[in-house]
C-alpha positions in Angstrom: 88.0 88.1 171.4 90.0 90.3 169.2 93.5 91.9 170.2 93.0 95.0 168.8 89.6 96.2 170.4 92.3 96.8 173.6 95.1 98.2 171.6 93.6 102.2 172.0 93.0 101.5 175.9 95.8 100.0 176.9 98.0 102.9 175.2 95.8 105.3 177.1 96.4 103.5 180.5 100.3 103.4 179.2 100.2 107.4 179.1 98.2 108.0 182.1 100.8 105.3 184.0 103.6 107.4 182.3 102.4 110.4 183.1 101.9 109.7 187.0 105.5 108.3 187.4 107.0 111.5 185.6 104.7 113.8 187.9 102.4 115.3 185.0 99.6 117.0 185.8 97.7 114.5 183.2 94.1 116.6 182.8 95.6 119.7 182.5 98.2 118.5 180.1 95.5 117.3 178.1 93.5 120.6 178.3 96.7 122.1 176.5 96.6 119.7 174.1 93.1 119.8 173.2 93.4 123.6 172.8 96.2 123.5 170.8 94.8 120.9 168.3 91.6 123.1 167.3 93.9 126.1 167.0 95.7 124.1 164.3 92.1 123.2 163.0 90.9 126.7 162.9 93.9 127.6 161.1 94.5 124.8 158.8 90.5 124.9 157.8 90.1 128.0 155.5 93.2 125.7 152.9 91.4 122.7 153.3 88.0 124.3 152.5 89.0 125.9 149.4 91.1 122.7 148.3 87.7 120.7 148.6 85.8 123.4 147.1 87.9 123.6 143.9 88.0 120.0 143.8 84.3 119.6 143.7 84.2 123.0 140.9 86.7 120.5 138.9 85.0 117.4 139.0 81.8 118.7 138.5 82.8 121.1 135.5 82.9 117.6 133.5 85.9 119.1 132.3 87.8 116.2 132.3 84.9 114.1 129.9 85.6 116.9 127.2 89.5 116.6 127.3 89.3 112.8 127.5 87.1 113.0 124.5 90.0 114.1 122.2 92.5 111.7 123.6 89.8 108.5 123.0 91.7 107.1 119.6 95.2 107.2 120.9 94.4 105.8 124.1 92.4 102.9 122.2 95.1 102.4 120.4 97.5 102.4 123.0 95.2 99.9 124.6 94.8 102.5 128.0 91.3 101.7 129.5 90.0 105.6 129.6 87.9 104.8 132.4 91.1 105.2 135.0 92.4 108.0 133.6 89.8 110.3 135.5 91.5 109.0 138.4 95.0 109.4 137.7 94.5 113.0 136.9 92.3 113.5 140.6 94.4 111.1 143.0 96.9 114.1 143.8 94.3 116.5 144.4 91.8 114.4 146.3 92.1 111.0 148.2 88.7 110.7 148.3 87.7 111.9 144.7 90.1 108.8 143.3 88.6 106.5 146.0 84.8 106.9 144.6 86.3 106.5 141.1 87.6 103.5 141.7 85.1 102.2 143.8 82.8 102.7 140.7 85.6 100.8 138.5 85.3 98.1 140.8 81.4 97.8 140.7 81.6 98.3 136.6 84.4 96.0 136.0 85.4 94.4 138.9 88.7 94.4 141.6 89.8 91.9 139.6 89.7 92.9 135.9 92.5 95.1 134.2 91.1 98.0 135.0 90.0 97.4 138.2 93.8 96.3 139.2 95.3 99.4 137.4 92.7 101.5 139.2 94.4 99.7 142.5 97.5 100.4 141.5 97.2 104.0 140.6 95.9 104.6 144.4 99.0 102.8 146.0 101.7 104.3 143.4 100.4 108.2 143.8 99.7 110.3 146.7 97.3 113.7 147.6 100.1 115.9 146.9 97.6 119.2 146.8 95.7 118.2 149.7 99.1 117.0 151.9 100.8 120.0 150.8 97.0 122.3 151.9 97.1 120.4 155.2 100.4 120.6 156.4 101.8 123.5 155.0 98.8 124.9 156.0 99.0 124.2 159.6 102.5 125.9 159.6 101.7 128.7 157.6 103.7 128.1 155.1 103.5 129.9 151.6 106.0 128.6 149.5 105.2 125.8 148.0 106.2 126.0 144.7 109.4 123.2 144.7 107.5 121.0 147.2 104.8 120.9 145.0 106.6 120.2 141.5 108.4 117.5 143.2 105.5 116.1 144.6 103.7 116.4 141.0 106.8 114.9 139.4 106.5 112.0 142.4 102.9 111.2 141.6 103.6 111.4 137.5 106.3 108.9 138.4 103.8 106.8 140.2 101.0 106.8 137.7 103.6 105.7 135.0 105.3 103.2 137.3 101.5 102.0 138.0 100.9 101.7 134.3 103.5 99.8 133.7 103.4 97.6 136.5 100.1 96.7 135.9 100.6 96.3 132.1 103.4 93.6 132.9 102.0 91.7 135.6 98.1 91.7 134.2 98.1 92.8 130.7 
């Protein structure tokens, strides 16, 4: 029997216990809730539907194959594997994006090859900065994200440097 299949219950009884001893009404309290979380989905969808949609314009513009293409003799001579740098360059956008890149690193390569450990690397040192900042901001209505956004840009550069190197001392 596993401990965490009673984790989610238990903390549900916890509330519903808690709730009763401060007097709550506990169903209507919830009905608030509820309501209050789709408004924030009906507002926060219309940013996170055009941050998907550009993404998938982006990645399926093969735009990044022609740039790449240019860079291929410095980056063999630097000895950077070109196959990770697609995923560098869509981690901050898209969580997801970077996750089927790598999972196609790993099926090519391997977890365990160079490539396949920078690929892990580059997902734990960066972040979805354009889809965190299209989420929350979102949700609050806010519009100006222009510093947020170069510090999280300059964060995730940061982070696919620190994974390069990293990964270059440890495995290379």
């Amino acid at each position: 029997m596993n401990v965490s299949n009673f984790i989610v219950p238990i903390f549900v009884l916890f509330i519903i216990l808690y709730g009763f001893k401060k007097n709550v009404n506990i169903y209507d309290s919830f009905l608030v809730g509820a309501k209050d979380g789709l408004i924030t989905v009906f507002r926060i969808a219309p940013a996170v539907i055009a941050m998907v949609f550009a993404t998938n314009l982006f990645l399926n513009s093969h735009f990044l194959e022609f740039i790449f293409s240019y860079f291929t003799p410095l980056l063999n001579a630097l000895d950077i594997p070109i196959n990770v740098l697609p995923m560098a360059l869509v981690r901050p956008i898209s969580g997801t994006a970077s996750l089927a890149i790598m999972s196609n690193i790993f099926e090519v390569y391997g977890p365990d090859s160079f490539v396949g450990r920078l690929a892990s690397n580059l997902q734990g040192c960066t972040d979805t900065t354009i889809y965190v900042l299209a989420l929350y901001f979102g949700s609050i209505k806010v519009t100006k994200t222009k510093h947020a956004l170069s510090a999280g840009l300059f964060a995730d550069a940061v982070g696919i440097i620190a994974a390069f190197i990293i990964t270059f001392i440890f495995f290379g």
